[in-house]
C-alpha positions in Angstrom: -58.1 124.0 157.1 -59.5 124.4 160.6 -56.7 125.4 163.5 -58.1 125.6 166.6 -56.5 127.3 169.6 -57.1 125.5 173.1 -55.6 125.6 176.5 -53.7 122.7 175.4 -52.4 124.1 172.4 -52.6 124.2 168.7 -55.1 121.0 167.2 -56.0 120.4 163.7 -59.3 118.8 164.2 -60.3 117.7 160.7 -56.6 114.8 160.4 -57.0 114.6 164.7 -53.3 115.7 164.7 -51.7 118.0 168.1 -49.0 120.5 167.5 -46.6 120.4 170.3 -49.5 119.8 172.7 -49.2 120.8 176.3 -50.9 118.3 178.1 -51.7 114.5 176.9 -52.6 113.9 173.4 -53.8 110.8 171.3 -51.5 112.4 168.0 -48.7 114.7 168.3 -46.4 116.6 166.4 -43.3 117.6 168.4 -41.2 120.3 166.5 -38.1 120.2 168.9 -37.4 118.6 172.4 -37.4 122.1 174.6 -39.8 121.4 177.5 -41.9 124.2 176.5 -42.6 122.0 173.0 -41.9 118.7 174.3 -43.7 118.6 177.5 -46.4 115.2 177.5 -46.4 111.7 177.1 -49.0 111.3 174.0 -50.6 108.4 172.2 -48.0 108.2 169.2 -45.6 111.3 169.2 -44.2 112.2 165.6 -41.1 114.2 165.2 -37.8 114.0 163.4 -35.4 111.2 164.6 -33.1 113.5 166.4 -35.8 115.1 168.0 -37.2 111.5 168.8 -34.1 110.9 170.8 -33.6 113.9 172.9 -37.5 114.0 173.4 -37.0 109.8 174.8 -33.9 111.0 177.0 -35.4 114.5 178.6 -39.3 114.0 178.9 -39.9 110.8 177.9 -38.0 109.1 180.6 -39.3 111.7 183.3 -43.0 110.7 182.3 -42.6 107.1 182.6 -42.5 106.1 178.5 -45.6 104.5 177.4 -45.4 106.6 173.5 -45.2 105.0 170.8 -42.8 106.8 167.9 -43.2 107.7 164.3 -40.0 109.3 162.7 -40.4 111.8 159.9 -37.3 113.4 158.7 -36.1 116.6 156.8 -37.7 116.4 153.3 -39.7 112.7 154.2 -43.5 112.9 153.5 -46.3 111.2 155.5 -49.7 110.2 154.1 -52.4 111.0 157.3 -55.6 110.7 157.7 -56.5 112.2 154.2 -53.6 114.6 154.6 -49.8 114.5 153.4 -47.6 115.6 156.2 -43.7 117.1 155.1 -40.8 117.7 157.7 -38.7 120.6 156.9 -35.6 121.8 158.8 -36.7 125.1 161.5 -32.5 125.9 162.0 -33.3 125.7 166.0 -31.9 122.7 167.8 -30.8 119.9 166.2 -33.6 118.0 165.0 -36.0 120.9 165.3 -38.6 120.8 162.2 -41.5 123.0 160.0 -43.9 121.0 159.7 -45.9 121.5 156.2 -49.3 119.8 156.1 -51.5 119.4 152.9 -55.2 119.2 152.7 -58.0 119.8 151.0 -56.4 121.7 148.7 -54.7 123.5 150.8 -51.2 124.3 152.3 -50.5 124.9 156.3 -47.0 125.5 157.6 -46.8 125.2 161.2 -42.7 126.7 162.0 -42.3 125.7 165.7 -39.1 127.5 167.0 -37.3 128.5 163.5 -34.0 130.6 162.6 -33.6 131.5 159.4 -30.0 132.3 159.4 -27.2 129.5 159.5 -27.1 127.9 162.9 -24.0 127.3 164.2 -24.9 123.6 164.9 -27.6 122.0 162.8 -29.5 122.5 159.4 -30.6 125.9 157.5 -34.1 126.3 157.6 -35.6 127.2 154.4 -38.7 129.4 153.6 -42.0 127.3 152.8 -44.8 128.7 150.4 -48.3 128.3 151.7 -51.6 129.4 152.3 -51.7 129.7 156.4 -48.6 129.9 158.4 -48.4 129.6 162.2 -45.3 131.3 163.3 -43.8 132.0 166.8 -42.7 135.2 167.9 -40.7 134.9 170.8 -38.6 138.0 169.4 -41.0 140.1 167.4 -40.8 143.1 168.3 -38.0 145.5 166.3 -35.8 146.1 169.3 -34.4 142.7 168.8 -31.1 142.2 165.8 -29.2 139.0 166.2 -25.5 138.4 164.3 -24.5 135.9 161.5 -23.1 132.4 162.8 -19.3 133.5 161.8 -19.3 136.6 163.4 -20.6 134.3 166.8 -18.3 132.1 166.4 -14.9 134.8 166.2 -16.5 136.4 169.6 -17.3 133.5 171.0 -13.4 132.4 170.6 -12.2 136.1 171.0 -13.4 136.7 174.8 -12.0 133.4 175.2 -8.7 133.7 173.9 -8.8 137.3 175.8 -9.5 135.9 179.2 -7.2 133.3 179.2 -4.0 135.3 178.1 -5.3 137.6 180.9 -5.3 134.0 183.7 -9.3 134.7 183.8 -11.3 131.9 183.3 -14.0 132.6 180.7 -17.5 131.7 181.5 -20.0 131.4 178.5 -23.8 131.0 179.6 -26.1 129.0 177.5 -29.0 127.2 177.7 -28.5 123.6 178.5 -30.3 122.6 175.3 -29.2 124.2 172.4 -27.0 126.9 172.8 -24.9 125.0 175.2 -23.7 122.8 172.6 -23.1 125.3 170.2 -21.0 127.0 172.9 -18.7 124.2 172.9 -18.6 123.2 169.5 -17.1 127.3 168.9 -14.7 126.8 171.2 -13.2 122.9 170.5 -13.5 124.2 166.9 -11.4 127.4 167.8 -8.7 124.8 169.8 -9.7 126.3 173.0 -10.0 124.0 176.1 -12.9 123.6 177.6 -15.0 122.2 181.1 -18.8 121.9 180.5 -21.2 121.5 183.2 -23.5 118.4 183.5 -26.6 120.1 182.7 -25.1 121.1 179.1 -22.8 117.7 178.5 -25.7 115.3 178.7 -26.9 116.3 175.3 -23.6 117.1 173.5 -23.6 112.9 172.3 -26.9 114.1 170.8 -24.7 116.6 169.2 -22.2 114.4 167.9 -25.0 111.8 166.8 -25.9 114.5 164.5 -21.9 115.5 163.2 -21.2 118.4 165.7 -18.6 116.4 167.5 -16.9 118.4 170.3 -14.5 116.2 171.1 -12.1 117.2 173.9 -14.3 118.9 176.1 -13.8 118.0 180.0 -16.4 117.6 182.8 -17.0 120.7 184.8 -15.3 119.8 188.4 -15.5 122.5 190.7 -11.8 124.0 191.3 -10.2 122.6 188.3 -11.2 124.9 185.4 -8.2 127.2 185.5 -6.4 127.3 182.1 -10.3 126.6 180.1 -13.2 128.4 179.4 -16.2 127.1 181.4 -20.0 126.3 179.9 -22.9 127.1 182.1 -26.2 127.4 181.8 -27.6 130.9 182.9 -29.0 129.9 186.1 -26.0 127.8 187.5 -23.5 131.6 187.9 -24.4 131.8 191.6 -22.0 128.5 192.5 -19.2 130.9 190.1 -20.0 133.6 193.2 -19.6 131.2 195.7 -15.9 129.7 194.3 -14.0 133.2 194.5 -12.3 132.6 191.1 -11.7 135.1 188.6 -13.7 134.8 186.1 -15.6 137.2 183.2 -18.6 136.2 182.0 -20.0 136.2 178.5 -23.7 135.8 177.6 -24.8 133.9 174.4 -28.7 134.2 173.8 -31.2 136.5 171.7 -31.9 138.5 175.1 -28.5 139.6 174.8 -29.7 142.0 172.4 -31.0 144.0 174.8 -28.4 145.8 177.1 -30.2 145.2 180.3 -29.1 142.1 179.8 -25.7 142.9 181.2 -27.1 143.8 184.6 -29.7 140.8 184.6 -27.6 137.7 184.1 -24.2 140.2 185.5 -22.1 139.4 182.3 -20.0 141.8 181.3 -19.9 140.8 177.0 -23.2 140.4 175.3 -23.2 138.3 172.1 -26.6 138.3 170.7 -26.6 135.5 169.0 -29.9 133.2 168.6 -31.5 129.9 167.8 -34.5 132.0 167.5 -35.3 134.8 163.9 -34.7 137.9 165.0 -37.4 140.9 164.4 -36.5 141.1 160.7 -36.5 137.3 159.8 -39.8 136.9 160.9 -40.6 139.7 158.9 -38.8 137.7 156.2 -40.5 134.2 156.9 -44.3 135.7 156.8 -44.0 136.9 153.7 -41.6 135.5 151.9 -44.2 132.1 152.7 -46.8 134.2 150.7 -49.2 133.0 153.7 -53.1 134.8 153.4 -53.3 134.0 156.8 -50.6 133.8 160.0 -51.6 132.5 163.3 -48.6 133.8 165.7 -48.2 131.8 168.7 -45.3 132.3 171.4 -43.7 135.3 172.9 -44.8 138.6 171.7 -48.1 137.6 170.2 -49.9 140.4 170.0 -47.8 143.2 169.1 -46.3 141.1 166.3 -50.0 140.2 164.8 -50.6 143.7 165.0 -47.3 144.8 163.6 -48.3 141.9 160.7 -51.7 144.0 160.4 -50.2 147.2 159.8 -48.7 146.1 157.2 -51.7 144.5 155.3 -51.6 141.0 156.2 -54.5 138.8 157.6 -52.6 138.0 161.0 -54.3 136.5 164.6 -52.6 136.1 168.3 -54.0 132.5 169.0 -52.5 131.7 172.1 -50.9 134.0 175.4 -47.4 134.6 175.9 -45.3 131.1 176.6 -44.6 130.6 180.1 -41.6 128.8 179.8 -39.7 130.4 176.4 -36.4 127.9 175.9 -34.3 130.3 173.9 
């Protein structure tokens, strides 16, 4: 099967079908609603339900509607233009799916975003046999190791618990999609109260829609967080500067992995926890799939094809670093 690499993205030419196109598209696969994936209105956008909604309430609305919608859900096949599509769950956000297409003969697995350990909110992704695989990379290279969903979830509570017993308010940065939620869910699931910014509670519905209720979370209101732990999203700490409070911060992402992370976002705990595979269960994913072929797109693309070369597998950078990674 034919996958061409353009400035707008990933396009199977031979069933006219996008991959999380960047501009306009007549057909297009959406893996997840990030705005790096989800960023166009298209002729008819295909995606998972969930991912329908959240694409419908964050881009959708913001590029004046006009899509029409097909729904394909974990494990639901679609018979296209000669080829049979398959939506398998990536372990990202909710709603974020593989996409398995079948043609000719042949068997292409595009991942999108994909985790292959346990997500703390959503579905386990599992490993798909095929023939070409395109694969993201936003953390291959070895330097990065992420932790297990429990282990997140006992420091997520832990610093909270800490802070609190000291009269600090704890303040938990995640992105406003994604990790966010998860934030909250770990806490309201640990009993600890909690104040979530806008930015982050818009989607948590999304969450519940999906069974990850958080229920008993409070609106962020500036001043009135004492006695909670707070949810932010990385880029909203200089208003914390501005309030005086005491408050430690704790930083929840795969960049965490890194120690110059501490200086960079100025939190003082780093829990390196993901919605992305770490080094190792990329390594995993390629070849466990059993893929002759692996296009890697996003992040570190060419040092992980190379890495993928070294190591005797048939392995192409098909597109530059992403220029706005959602992790």
């Amino acid at each position: 099967m034919i996958v061409e690499a353009t400035p707008n993205g990933i396009c199977l030419p031979e069933i006219g079908l996008w991959l999380d196109a960047r501009e306009p598209s007549p057909a297009c696969w959406i893996s997840h609603a990030h705005r790096d994936h989800a960023r166009s209105a298209h002729g008819l956008v295909v995606a998972t339900s969930a991912t329908l909604s959240l694409y419908q309430a964050r881009v959708n609305g913001e590029l004046g509607g006009g899509n029409q919608m097909l729904a394909l859900n974990y494990g639901e096949c679609l018979e296209w233009r000669g080829a049979r599509l398959t939506a398998l769950p990536a372990g990202h956000i909710v709603g974020a799916a593989q996409l398995l297409v079948e043609y000719g003969g042949e068997r292409l697995l595009y991942t999108g975003d994909i985790k292959l350990r346990a997500p703390l909110c959503g579905t386990q992704s599992v490993v798909v046999p095929c023939d070409q695989l395109i694969v993201e990379s936003t953390f291959g290279l070895p330097i990065y190791h992420f932790i297990e969903r429990e282990e997140a979830r006992q420091r997520i509570a832990a610093f909270a618990q800490e802070c609190l017993v000291e009269q600090a308010t704890p303040v938990f940065l995640g992105y406003a999609l994604g990790r966010g939620q998860e934030i909250v869910y770990a806490l309201r699931q640990a009993g600890i109260p909690v104040a979530v910014h806008g930015a982050i509670a818009r989607f948590l519905p999304f969450y519940a829609e999906q069974g990850f209720d958080a229920a008993g979370w409070e609106p962020y209101e500036k001043g009135s967080h004492r006695g909670r732990a707070l949810v932010l999203a990385p880029g909203m700490r200089k208003f914390l500067e501005a309030s005086g409070k005491d408050y430690r911060i704790a930083y929840v992402s795969g960049w965490a992995a890194v120690s110059n992370a501490r200086a960079r976002v100025g939190a003082e705990c780093l829990i390196p926890y993901s919605d992305h595979a770490d080094f190792e269960e990329l390594i995993q994913l390629v070849t466990q799939s059993g893929a002759r072929r692996v296009h890697v797109v996003h992040g570190y693309v060419s040092a992980f094809a190379r890495i993928l070369r070294q190591r005797g597998i048939e392995a192409e950078a098909v597109e530059g670093p992403s220029e706005a990674i959602q992790e």
